[in-house]
C-alpha positions as CSV (number, residue, x, y, z in Angstrom):
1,X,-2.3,-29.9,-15.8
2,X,-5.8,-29.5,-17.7
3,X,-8.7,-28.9,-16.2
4,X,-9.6,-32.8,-17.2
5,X,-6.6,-34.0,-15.3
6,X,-8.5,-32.2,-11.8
7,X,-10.6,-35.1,-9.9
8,X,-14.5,-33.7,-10.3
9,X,-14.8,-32.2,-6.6
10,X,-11.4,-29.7,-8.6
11,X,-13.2,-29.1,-11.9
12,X,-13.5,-25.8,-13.2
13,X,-16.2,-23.5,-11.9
14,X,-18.5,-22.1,-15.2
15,X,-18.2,-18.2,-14.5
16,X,-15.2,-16.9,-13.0
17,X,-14.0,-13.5,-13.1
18,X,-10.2,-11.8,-13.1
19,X,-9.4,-10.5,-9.9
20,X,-9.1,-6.6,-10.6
21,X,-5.9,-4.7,-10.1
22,X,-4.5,-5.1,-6.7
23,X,-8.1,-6.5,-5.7
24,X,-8.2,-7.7,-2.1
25,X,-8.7,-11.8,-1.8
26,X,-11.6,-11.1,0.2
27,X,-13.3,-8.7,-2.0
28,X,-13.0,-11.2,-5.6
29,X,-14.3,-14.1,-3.6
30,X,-17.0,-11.9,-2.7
31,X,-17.5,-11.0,-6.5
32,X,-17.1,-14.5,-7.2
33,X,-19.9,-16.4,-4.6
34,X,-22.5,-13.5,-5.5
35,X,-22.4,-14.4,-9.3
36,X,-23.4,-18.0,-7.4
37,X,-25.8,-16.1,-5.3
38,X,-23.7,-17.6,-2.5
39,X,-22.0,-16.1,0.7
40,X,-18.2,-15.9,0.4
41,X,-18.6,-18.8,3.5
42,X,-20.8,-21.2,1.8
43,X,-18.4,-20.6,-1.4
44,X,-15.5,-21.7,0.4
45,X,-17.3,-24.5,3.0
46,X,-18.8,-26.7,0.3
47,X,-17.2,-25.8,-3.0
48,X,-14.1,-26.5,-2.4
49,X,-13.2,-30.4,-2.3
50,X,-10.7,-31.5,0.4
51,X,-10.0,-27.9,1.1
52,X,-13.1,-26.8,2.3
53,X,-12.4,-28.6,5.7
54,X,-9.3,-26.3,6.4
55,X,-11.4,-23.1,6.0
56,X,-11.5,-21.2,9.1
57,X,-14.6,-19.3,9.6
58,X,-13.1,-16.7,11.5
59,X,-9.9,-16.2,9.7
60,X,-8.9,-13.2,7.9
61,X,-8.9,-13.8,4.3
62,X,-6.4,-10.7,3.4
63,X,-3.6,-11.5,5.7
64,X,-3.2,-15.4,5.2
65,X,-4.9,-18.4,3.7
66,X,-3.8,-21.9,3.9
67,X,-1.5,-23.4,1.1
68,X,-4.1,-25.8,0.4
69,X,-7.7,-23.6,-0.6
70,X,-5.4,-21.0,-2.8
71,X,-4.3,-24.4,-4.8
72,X,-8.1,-25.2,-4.5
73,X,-9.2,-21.8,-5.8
74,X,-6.5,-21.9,-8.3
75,X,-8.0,-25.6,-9.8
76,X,-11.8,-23.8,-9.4
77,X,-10.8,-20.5,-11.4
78,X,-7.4,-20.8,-13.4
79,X,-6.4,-17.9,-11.5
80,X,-2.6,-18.2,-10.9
81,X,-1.5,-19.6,-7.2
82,X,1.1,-17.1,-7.5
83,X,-1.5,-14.3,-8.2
84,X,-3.7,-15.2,-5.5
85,X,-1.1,-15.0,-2.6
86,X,-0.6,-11.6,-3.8
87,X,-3.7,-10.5,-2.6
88,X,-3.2,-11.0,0.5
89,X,-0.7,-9.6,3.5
90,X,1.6,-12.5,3.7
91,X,1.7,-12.5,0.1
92,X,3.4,-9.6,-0.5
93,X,6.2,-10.2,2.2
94,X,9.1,-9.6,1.5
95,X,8.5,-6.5,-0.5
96,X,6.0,-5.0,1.6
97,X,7.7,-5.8,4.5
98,X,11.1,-8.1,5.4
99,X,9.1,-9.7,8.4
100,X,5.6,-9.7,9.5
101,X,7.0,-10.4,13.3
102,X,6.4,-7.3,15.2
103,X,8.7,-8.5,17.5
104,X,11.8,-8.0,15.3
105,X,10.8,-4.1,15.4
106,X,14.2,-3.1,16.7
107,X,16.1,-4.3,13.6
108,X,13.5,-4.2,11.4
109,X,13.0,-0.6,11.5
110,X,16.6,0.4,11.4
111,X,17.1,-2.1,7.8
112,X,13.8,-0.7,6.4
113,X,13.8,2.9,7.3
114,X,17.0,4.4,8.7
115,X,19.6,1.9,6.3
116,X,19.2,4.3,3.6
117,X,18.4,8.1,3.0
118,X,16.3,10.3,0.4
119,X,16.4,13.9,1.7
120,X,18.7,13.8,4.3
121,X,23.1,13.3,4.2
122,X,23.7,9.2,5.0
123,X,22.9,8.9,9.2
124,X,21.4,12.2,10.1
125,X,18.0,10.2,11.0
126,X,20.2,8.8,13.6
127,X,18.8,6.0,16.2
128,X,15.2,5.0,17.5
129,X,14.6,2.3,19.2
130,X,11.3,1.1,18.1
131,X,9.5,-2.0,19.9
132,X,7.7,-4.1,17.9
133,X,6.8,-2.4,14.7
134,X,5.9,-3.6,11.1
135,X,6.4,-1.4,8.1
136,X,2.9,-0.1,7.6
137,X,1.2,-2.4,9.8
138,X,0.3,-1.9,13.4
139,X,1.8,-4.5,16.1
140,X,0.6,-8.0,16.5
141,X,-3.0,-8.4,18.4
142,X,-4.6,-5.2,17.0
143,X,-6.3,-4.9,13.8
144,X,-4.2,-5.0,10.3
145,X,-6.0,-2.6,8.4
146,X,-8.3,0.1,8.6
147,X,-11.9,0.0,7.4
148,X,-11.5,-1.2,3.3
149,X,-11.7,2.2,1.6
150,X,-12.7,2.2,-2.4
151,X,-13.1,5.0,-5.1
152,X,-16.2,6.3,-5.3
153,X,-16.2,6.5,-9.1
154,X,-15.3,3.3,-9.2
155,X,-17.8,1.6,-6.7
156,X,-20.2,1.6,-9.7
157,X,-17.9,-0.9,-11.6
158,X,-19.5,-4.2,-10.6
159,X,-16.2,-5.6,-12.1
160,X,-13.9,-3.2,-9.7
161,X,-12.9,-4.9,-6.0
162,X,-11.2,-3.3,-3.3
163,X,-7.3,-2.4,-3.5
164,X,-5.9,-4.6,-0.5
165,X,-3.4,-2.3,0.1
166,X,-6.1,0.7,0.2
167,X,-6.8,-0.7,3.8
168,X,-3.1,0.3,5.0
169,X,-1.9,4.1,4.9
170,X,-0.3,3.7,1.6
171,X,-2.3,5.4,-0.8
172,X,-5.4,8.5,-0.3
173,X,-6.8,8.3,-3.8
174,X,-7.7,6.3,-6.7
175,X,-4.7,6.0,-9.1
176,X,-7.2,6.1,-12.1
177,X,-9.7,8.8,-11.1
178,X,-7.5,11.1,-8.6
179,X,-10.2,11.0,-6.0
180,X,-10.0,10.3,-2.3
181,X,-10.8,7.1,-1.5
182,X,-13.9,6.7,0.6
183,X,-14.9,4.4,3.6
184,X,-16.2,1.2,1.5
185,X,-19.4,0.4,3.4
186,X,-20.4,4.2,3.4
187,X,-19.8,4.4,-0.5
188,X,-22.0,1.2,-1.2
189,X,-24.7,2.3,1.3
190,X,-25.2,5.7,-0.7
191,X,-25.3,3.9,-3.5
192,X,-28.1,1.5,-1.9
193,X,-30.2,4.6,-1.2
194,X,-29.6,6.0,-4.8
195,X,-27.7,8.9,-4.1
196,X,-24.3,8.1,-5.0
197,X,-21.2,9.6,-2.9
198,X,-19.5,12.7,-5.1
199,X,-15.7,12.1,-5.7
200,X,-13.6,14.3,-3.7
201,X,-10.5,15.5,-5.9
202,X,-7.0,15.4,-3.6
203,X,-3.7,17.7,-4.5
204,X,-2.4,17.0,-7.7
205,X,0.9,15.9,-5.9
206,X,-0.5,13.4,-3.8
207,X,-2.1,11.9,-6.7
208,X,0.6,11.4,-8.9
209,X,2.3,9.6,-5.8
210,X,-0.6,7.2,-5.6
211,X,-0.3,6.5,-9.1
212,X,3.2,5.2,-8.6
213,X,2.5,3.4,-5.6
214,X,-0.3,1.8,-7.1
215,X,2.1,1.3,-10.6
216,X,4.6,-0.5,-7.8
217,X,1.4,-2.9,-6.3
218,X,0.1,-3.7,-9.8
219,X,3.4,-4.3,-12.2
220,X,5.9,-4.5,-9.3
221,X,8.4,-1.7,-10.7
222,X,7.7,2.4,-10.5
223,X,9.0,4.3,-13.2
224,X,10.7,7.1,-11.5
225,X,12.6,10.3,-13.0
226,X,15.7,9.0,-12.2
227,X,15.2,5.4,-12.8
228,X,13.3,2.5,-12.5
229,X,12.4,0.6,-9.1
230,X,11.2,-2.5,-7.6
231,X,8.2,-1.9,-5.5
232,X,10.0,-3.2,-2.8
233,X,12.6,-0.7,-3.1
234,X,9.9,2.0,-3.4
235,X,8.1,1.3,-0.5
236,X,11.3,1.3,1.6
237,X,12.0,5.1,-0.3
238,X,8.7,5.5,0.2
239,X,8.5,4.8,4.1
240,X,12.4,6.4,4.6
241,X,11.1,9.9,3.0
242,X,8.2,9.7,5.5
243,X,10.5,9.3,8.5
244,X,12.6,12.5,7.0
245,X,9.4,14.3,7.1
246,X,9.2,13.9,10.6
247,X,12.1,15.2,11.9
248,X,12.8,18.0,14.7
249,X,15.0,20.4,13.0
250,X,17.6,19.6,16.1
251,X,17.8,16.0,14.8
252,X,18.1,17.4,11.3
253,X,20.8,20.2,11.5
254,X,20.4,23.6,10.0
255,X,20.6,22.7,6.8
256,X,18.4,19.7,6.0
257,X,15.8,21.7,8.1
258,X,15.8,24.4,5.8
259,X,14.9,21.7,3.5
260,X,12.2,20.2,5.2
261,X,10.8,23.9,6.0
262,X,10.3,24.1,2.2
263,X,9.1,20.7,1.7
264,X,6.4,21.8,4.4
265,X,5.8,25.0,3.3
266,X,5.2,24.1,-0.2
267,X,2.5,21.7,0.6
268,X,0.8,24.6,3.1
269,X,1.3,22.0,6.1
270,X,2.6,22.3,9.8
271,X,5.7,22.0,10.0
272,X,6.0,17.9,11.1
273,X,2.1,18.2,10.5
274,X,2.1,19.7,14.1
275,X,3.5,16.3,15.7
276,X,5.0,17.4,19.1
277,X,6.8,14.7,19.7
278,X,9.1,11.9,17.3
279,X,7.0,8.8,16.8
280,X,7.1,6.1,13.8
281,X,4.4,6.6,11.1
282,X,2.5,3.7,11.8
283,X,1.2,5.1,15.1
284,X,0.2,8.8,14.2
285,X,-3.3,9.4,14.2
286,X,-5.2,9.0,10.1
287,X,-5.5,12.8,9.7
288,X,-1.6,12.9,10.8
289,X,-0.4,10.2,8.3
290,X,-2.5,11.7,5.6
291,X,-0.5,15.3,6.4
292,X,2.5,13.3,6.2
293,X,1.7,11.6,2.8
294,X,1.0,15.1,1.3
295,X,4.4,16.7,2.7
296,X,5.7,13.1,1.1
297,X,4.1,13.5,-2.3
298,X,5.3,17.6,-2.3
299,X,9.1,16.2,-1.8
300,X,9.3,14.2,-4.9
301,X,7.0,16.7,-6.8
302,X,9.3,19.0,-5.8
303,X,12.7,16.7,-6.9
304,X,11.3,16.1,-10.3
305,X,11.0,19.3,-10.9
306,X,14.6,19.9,-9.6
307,X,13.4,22.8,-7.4
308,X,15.1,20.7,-4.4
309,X,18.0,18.4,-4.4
310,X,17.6,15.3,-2.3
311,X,21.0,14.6,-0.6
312,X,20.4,11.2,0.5
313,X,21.6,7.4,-0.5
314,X,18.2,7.4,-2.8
315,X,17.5,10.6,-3.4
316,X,18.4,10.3,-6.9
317,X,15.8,8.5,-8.1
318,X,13.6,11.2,-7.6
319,X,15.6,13.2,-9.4
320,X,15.6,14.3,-13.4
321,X,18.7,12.7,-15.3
322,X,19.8,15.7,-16.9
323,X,20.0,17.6,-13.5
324,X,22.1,14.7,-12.6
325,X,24.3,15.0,-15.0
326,X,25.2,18.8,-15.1
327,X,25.8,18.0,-11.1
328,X,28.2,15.3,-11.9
329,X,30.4,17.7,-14.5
């Protein structure tokens, strides 16, 4: 359908920029209404035909917006409907997550975190039974995200949003610049009072394991040593390796512990990043899920350079070919 064929209240807006990589809905419509010199709420209460009266004032517009305003903001823009679920939460199920219902924790958890294996044999994770629980996500009736965090470098970018996923503990830097990502409204404040925030530089390890993670949220595949993956598939490696990390060395056996030791070790950590007892990623504390990144990104450092050699279901994929090979002989 051309942009004739729309009735007039559909047509076209004049200026309407591409959403950046991986951009949060939230933070392109704000892009959008200030070219307009409009609020993102008076954007989307009077510009919007027939859909404006199913805007919700108080809705969150980066976990779910009704069918009927991203058809309405696909007419206004030309942006792809397909494009503009993606940037929000239920738009990326099911390869962020299999189910957004907390309440399926149980299962959920055991077919997206303990069904396969990276580091460890096949079933030495064992069993937890974990009540409502979302990969990523904290439980129903608590806050989704944490505060929107952005690159400082590229804050400057008028043309650069906010990565909705930079708002779950996926990422710590910017795949482009290698530098932590900062607290958004702290990084535009400095910039309103001219004194711009510096960029703070991360481990080399943990930023090459953004960059695939941000590879798997912007082109849906990560290109991996050992071969190429779905994002979905990533994440779930992603989020398995992270559980690994957290094992007790009793759940782990002698072995696999010496493993994780190294892993540890290597990335100058606490062993477990100190945690005392087991508990699922989602609810550590930020400066313990940031620990556990780094142990995450030293592990498949360390398997591409084949100084370890992952013995789980996955593992391989973190793994050169040629090592492979010569194993296989």
């Amino acid at each position: 359908m051309t942009n004739a064929d729309w009735p007039e209240s559909l047509r076209r807006w004049p200026v309407h920029p591409e959403p950046s990589p991986g951009e949060a809905l939230s933070s392109w419509l704000g892009r959008l209404a200030a070219l307009y010199r409009l609020s993102v709420e008076q954007l989307l209460t009077h510009n919007l035909g027939a859909a404006s009266a199913e805007f919700d004032r108080g809705a969150d517009l980066d976990y779910q917006v009704p069918t009927i305003i991203v058809h309405a903001l696909a007419a206004r823009t030309g942006i792809e409907v397909d494009r503009l679920r993606r940037m929000t939460i239920t738009g990326c199920v099911p390869w962020l997550a299999d189910t957004l219902n907390s309440f399926d924790g149980p299962q959920a958890f055991a077919a997206y975190v303990r069904q396969d294996s990276v580091l460890l044999p096949p079933g030495k994770a064992g069993y937890h039974v974990v009540n409502r629980w979302r990969p990523w996500l904290p439980v129903t009736g608590r806050p989704w995200r944490t505060a929107p965090r952005i690159c400082p470098t590229c804050s400057a970018d008028p043309g650069r949003g906010v990565v909705l996923l930079a708002a779950l503990p996926l990422m710590t830097s910017c795949a482009e610049h290698g530098c932590r990502l900062e607290n958004f409204h702290e990084v535009r404040r400095a910039h309103r009072y001219g004194e711009p925030m510096p960029p703070r530089p991360v481990p080399a390890a943990v930023a090459a394991l953004d960059r695939l993670t941000f590879e798997g949220i912007t082109t849906m595949a990560v290109t991996l040593p050992g071969q190429s993956l779905h994002v979905g598939e990533w994440l779930r490696l992603l989020r398995t390796l992270l559980d690994e990390l957290s094992m007790a060395d009793s759940r782990a056996g002698p072995g696999a512990a010496a493993l994780l030791h190294q892993i540890w070790d290597t990335a100058g950590l606490p062993f477990r990043a100190g945690l005392p007892f087991w508990r699922p990623y989602e609810r550590l504390s930020p400066p313990r899920r940031e620990a556990m990144l780094h142990a995450a990104a030293t592990a498949v450092q360390l398997a591409a350079d084949g100084t370890i050699a992952p013995g789980g279901t996955l593992g391989s994929a973190l793994q050169p070919i040629p090592d492979r090979r010569r194993r296989q002989r």
